[in-house]
C-alpha positions in Angstrom: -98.9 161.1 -95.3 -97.3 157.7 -96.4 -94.3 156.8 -93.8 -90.9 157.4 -95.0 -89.5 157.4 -91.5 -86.3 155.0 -91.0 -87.8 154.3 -87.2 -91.0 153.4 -88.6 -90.1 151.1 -91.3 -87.5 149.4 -89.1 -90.6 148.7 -86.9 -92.9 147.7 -89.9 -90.1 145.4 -91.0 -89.4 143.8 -87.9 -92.9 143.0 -87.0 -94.4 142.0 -89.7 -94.0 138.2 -90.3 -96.6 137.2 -92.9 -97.5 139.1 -96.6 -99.7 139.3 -99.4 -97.7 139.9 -102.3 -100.0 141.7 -104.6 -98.7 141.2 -108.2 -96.7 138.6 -107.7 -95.4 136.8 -110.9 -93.9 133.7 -112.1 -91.6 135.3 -114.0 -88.1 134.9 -111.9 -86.7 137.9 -114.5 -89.7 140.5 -112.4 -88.9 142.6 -109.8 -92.4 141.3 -107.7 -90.4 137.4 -107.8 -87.0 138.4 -107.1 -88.4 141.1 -104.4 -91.0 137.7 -102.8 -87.5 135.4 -103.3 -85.6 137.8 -101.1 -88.2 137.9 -98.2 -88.4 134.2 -97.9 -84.9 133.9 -97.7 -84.7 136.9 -95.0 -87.7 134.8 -93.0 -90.9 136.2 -93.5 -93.9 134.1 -94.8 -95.0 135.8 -98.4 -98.6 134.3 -99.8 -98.7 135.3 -103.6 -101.7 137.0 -105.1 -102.8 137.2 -108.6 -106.0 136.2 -110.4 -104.0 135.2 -113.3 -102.1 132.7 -111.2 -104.6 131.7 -108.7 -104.3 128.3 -107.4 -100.9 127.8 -109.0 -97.6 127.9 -107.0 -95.2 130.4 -107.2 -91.7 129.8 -105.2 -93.6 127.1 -103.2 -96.7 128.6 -102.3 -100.5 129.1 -103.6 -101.0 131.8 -104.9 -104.5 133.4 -104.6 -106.6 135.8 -106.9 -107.1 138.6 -104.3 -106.8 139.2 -100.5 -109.7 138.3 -99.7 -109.7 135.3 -100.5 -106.7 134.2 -98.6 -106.7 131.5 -96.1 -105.0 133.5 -92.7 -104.7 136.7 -91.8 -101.6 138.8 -93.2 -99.3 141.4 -91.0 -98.8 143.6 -94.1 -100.0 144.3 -98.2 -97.4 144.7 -100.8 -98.6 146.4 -103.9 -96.9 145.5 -107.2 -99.4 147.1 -109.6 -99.8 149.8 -111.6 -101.1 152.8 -109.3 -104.8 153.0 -111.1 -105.0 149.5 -110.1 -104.4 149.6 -106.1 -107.3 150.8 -105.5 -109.1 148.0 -105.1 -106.7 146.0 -103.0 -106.2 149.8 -100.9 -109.7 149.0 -99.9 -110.1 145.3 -99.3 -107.2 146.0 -97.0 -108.8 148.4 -95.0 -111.7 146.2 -95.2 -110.1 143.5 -93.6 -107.9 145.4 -91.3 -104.7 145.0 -93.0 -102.0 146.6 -90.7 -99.7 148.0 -93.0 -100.0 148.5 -96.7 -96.6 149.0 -98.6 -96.9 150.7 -102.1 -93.1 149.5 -103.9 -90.8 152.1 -105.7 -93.2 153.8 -108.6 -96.6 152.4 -107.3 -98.1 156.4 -106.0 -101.6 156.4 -104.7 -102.1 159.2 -102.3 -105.8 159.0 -102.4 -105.6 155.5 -101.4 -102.8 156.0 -98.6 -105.2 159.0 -97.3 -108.0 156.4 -97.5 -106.2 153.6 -96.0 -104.3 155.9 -93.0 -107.8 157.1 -92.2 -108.9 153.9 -91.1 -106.2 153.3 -89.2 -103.7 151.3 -91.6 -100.0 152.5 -91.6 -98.7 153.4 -95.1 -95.2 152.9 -96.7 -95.1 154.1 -100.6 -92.5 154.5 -103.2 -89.9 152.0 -101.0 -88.9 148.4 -101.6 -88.4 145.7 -98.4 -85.4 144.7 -100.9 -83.8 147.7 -100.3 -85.1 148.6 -96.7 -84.0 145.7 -95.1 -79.6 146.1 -95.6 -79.9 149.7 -95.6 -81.7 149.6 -92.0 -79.5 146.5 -90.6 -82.9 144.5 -90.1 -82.2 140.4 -89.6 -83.5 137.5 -90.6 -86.8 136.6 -88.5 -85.1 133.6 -87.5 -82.4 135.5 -85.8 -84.8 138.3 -84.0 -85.3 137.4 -80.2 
C-alpha cells in the first residue's frame, strides 16, 4: 500500500537529495516545471527526463530520455505521466533500485506500487513534494544539519 503516512514522507523528503523528474516539460505554465522549479529552489538536485527533450536543458540541467539512461544514481522517481504510462519507468526503477518512487496528485498505479513495494522500493502516490514540503515544515537541504 502506497505511503500516505506524514512520518514517512517527512523521512522521504528529508533524505532524498537527488531526482529523476519523469515528465518533466519545458513549458514553465506545467505543473511538472513549476513543481522541478520549486525543488531546486528548496535544495534538492532534480535531473529531467523526457525522450522528447533528451539532451536539451530544462531550468539548467540535461534532460535525459529515460532513467536509465541517466549519468548517477537518483534517491527518488517522480512520475508526471499519465498512469497507463508509469509502467515502464515503475519497472526500470525497480530495476535499478530506485529507493523511492513518488506517483504526483492523479498519477494511480496500484499494480505498479504493489510491483515496485515488492521489491523493496517505498511508494508515495497521489501527493505532490510542492505541497508536502510547507504542510510538513521540511527545510531547505541547505539548512538540514
Amino acid at each position: 500500500m502506497p505511503t500516505q503516512n506524514p512520518n514517512c514522507i517527512r523521512d522521504i523528503l528529508t533524505t532524498v537529495r537527488t531526482i529523476a523528474l519523469v515528465g518533466a516539460s519545458e513549458k514553465t505554465n506545467r505543473p511538472s516545471h513549476e513543481v522541478m522549479e520549486f525543488l531546486q529552489r528548496h535544495g534538492f538536485r532534480i535531473i529531467p527526463v523526457n525522450p522528447r527533450l533528451a539532451g536539451q536543458q530544462v531550468l539548467g540541467e540535461t534532460v535525459y530520455a529515460d532513467i536509465a539512461s541517466l549519468p548517477e544514481p537518483v534517491d527518488m522517481v517522480e512520475l508526471f505521466l499519465a498512469p497507463e504510462r508509469t509502467d515502464a519507468v515503475i519497472d526500470q526503477a525497480i530495476e535499478l533500485k530506485v529507493p523511492v518512487i513518488w506517483m504526483q496528485i492523479g498519477v494511480i498505479n496500484e499494480t505498479g506500487a504493489a510491483r515496485a513495494e515488492a521489491a523493496g522500493l517505498t511508494v508515495v502516490m497521489n501527493l505532490c513534494p510542492k505541497q508536502e514540503i510547507p504542510r510538513l515544515h521540511i527545510p531547505a537541504v541547505s539548512a538540514r544539519k
